[in-house]
DSSP file (Angstrom, degrees, kcal/mol; ACC not computed):
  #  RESIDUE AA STRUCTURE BP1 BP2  ACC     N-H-->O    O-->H-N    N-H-->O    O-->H-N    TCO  KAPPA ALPHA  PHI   PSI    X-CA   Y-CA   Z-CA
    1    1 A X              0   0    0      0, 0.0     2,-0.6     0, 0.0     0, 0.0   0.000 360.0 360.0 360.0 133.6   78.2   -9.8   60.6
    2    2 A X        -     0   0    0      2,-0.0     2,-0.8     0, 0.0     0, 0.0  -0.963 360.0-155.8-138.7 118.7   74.7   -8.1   60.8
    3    3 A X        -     0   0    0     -2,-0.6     2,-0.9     2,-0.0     0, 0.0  -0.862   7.3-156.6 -99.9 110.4   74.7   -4.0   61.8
    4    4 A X        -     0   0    0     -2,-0.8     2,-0.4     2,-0.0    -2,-0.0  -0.851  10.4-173.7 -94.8 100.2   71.5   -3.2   63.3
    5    5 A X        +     0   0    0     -2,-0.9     2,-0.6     2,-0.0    -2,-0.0  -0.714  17.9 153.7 -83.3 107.1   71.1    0.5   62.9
    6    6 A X        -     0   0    0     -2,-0.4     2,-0.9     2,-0.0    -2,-0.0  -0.939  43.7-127.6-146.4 132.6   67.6    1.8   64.9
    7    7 A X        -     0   0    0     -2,-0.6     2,-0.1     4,-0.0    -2,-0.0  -0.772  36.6-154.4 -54.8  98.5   66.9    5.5   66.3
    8    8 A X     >  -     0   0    0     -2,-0.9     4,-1.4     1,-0.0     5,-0.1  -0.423  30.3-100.5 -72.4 164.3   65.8    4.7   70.1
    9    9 A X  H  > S+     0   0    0      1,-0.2     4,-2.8     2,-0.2     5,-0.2   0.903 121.0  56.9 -65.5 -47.9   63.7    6.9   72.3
   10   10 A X  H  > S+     0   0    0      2,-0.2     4,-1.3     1,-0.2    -1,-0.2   0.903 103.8  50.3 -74.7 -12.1   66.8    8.3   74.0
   11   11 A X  H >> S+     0   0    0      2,-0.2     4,-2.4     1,-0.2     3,-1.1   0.986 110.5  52.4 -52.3 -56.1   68.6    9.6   70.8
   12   12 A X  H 3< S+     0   0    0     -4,-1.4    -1,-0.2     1,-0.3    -2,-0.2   0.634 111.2  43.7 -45.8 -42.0   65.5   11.2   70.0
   13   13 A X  H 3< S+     0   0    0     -4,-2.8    -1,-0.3     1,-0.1    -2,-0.2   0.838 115.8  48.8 -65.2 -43.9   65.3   12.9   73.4
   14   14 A X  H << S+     0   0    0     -4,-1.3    -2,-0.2    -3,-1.1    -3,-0.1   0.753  86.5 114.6-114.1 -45.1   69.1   13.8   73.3
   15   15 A X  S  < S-     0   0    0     -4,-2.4    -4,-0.0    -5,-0.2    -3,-0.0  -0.193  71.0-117.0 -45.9 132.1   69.0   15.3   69.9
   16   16 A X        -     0   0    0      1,-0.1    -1,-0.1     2,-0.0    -2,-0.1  -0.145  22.6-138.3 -92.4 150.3   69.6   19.0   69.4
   17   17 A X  S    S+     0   0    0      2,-0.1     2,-0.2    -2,-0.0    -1,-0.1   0.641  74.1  63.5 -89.9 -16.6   66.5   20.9   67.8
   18   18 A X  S    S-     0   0    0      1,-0.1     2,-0.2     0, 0.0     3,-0.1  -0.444  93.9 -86.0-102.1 170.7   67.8   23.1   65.4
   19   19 A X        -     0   0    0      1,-0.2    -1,-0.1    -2,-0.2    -2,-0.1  -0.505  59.5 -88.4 -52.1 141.9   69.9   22.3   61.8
   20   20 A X     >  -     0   0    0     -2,-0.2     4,-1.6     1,-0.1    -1,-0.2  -0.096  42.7-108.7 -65.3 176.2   73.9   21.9   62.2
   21   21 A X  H  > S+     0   0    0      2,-0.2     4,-2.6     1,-0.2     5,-0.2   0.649 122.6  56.0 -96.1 -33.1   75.7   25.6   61.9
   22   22 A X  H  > S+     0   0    0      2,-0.2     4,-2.0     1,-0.2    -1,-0.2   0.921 111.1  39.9 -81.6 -21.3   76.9   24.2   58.3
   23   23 A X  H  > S+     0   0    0      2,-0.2     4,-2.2     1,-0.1     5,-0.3   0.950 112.2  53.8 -49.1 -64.4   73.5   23.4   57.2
   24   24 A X  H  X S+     0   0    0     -4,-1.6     4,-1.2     2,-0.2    -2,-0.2   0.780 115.0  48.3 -52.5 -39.6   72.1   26.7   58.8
   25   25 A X  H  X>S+     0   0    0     -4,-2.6     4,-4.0     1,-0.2     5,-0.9   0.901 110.5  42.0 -66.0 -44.9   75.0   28.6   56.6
   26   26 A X  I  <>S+     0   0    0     -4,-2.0     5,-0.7     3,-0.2    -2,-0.2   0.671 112.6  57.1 -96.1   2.7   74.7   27.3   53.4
   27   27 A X  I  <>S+     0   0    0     -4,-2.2     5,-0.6     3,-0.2     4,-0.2   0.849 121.8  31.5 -43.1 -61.4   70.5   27.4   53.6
   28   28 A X  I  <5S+     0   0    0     -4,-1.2    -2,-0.2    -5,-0.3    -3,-0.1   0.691 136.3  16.4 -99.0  -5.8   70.8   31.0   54.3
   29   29 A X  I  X5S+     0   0    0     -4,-4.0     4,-0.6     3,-0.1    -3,-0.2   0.557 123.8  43.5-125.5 -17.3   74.2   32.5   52.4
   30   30 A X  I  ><S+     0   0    0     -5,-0.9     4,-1.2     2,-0.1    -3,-0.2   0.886 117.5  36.4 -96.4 -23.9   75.2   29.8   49.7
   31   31 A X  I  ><S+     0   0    0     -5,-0.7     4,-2.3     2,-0.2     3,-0.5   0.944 117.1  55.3-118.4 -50.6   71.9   28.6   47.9
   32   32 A X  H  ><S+     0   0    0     -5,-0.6     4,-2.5     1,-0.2     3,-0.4   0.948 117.4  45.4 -48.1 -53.2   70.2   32.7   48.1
   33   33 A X  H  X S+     0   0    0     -4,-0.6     4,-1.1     1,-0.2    -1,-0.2   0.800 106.8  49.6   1.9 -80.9   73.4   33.4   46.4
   34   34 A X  H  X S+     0   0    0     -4,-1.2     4,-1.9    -3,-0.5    -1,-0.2   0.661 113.8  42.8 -71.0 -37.3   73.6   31.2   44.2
   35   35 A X  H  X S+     0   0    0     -4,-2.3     4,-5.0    -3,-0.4    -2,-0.2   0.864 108.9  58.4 -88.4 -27.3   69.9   31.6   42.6
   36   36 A X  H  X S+     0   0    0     -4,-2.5     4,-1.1    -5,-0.3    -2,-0.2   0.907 104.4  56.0 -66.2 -32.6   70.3   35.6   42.7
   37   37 A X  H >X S+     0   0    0     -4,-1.1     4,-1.4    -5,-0.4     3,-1.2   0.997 115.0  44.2 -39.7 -63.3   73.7   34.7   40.2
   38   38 A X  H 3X S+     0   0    0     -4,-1.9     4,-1.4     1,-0.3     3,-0.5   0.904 108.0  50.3 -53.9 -50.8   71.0   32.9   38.1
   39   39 A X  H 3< S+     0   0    0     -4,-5.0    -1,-0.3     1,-0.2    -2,-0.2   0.494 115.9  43.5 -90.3   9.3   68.4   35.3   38.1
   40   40 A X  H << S+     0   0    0     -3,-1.2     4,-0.4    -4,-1.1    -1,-0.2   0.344 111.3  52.1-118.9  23.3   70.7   37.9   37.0
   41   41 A X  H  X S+     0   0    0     -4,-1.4     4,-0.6    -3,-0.5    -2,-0.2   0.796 114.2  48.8 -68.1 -30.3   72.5   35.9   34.4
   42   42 A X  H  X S+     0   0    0     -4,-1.4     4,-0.8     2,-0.2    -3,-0.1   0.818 108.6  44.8 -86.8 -58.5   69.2   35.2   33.2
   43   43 A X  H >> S+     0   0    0     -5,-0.3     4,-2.0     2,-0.2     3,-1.2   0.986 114.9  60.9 -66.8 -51.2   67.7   39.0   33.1
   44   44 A X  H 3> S+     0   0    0     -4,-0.4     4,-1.5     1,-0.3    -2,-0.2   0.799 108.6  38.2 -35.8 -43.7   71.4   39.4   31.4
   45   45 A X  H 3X S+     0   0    0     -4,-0.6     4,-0.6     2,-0.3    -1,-0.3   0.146 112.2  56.4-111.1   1.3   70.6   37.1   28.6
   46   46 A X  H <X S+     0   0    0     -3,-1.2     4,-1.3    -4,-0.8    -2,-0.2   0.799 109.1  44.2 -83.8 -50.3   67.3   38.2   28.3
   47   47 A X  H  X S+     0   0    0     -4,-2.0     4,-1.9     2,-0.2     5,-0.3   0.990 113.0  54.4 -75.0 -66.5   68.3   41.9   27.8
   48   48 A X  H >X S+     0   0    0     -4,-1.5     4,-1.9     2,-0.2     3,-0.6   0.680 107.9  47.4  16.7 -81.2   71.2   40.5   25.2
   49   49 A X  H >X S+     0   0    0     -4,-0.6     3,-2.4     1,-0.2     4,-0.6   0.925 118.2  47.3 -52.2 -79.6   68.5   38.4   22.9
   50   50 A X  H 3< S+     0   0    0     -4,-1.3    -1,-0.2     1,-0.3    -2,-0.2   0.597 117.8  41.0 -16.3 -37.3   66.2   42.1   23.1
   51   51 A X  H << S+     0   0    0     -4,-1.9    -1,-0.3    -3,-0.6    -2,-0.2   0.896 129.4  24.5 -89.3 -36.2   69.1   44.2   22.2
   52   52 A X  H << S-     0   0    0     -3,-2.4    -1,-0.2    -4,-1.9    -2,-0.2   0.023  96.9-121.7-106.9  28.8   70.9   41.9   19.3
   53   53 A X  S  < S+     0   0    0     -4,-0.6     2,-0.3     1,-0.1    -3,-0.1   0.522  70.4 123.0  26.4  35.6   67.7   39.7   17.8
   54   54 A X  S    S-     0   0    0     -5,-0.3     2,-0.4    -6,-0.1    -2,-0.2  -0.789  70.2-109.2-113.5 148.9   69.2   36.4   18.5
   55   55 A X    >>  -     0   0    0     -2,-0.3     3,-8.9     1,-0.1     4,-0.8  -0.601  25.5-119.4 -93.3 142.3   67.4   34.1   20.6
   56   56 A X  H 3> S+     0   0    0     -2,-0.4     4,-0.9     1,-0.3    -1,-0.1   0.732 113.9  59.9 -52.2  -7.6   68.9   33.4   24.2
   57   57 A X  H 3> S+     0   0    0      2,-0.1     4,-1.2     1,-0.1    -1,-0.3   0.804 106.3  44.7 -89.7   5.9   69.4   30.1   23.5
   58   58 A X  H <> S+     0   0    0     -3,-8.9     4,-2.3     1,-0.2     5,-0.3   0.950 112.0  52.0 -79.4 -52.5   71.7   30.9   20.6
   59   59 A X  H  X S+     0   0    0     -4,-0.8     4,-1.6     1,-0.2    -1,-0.2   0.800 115.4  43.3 -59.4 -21.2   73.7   33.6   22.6
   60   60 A X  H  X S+     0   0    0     -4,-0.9     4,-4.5    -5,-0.4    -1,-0.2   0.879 110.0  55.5 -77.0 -25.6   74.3   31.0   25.5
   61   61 A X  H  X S+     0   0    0     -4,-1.2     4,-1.8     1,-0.3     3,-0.3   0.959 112.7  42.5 -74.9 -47.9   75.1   28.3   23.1
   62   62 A X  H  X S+     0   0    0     -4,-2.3     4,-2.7     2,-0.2    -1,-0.3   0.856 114.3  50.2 -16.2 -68.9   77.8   30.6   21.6
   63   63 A X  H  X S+     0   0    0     -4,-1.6     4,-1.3    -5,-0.3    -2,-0.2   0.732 104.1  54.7 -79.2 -16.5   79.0   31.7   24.8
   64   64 A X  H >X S+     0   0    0     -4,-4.5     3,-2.4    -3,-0.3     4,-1.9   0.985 111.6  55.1 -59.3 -66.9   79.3   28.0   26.4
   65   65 A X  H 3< S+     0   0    0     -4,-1.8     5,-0.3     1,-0.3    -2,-0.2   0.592 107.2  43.4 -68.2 -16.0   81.5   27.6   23.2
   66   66 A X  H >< S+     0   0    0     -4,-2.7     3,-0.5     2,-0.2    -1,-0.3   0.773 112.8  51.1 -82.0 -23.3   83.7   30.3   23.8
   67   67 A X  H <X S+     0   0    0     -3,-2.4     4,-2.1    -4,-1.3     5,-0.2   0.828 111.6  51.5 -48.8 -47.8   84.0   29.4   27.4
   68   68 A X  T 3< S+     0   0    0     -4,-1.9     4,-0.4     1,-0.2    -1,-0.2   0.693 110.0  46.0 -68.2 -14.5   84.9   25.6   26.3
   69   69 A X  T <> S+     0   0    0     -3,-0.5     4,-3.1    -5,-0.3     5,-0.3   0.469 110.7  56.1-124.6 -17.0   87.6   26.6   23.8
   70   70 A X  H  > S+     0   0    0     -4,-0.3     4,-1.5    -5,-0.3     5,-0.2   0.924 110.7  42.4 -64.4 -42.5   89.2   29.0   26.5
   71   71 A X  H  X S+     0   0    0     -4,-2.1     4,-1.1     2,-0.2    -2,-0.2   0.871 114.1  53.5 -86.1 -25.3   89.5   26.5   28.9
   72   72 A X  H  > S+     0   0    0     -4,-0.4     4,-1.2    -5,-0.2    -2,-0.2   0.888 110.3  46.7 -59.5 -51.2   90.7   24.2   25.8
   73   73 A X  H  X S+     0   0    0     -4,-3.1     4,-2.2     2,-0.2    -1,-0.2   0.857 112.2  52.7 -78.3 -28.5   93.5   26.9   24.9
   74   74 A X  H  X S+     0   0    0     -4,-1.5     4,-2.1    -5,-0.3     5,-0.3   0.911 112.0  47.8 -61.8 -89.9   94.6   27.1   29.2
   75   75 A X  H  X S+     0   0    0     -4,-1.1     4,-2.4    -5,-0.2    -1,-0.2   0.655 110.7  48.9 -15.8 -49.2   95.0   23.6   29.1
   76   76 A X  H  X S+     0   0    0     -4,-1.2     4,-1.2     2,-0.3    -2,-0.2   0.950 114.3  43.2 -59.9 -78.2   97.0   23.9   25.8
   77   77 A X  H  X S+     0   0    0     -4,-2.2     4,-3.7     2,-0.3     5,-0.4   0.835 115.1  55.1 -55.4 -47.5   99.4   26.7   27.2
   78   78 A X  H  X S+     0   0    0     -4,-2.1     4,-2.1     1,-0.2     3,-0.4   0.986 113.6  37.0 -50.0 -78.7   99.6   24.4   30.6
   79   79 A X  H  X S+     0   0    0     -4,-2.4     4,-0.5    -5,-0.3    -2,-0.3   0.668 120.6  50.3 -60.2 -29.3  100.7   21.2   28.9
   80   80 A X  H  X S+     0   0    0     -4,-1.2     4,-2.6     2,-0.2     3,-0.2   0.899 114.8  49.8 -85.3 -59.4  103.2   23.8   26.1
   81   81 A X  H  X S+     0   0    0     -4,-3.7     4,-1.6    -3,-0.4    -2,-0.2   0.808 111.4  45.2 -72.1 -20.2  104.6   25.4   29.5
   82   82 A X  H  X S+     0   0    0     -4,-2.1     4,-1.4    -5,-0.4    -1,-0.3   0.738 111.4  51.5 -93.8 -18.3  105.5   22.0   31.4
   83   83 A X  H  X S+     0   0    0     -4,-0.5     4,-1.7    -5,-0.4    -2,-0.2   0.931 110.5  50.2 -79.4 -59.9  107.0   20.6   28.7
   84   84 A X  H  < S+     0   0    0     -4,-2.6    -2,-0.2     1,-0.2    -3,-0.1   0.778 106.0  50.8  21.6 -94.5  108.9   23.4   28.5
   85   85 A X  H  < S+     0   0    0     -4,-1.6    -1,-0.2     1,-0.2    -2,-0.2   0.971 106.8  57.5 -43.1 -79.4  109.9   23.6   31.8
   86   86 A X  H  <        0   0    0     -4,-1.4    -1,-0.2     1,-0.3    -2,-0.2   0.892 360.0 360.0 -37.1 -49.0  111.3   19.7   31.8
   87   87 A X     <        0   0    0     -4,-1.7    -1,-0.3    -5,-0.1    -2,-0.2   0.202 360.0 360.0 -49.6 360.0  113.4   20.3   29.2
């Protein structure tokens, strides 16, 4: 079984000129968004190191680990509450 895939001249013709409406959304509200998050997490953790004399990669590395052990302790409390629960 052989699928022969090809763009012809009338597809090409027929095709709409612009980017789909979900494209066209997340171009212009999800990815400016998303890098203005960064560049003030970034100016955040810039002002941090200035203020306490640790270097930013120490204060992130820190704050990933308290992130990591938060979500460690939810889990925890999840699996504590469902047993729980069965019982």
């Amino acid at each position: 079984m052989e699928i022969n895939l090809t763009v012809t001249r009338d597809y090409m013709l027929r095709k709409d000129a612009g980017p789909s409406a979900a494209k066209l959304l997340f171009d212009t509200r999800a990815v400016p968004l998303a890098v203005n998050m960064a560049g003030s997490l970034e100016v955040a953790l810039n002002r941090a190191a200035a203020r306490s004399g640790l270097r930013p990669s120490l204060i992130l590395a820190g704050l990933a680990g308290a992130g990591a052990l938060a979500v460690l302790r939810l889990v925890r409390a999840s699996r504590r509450t469902r047993t729980r629960r069965a019982v």
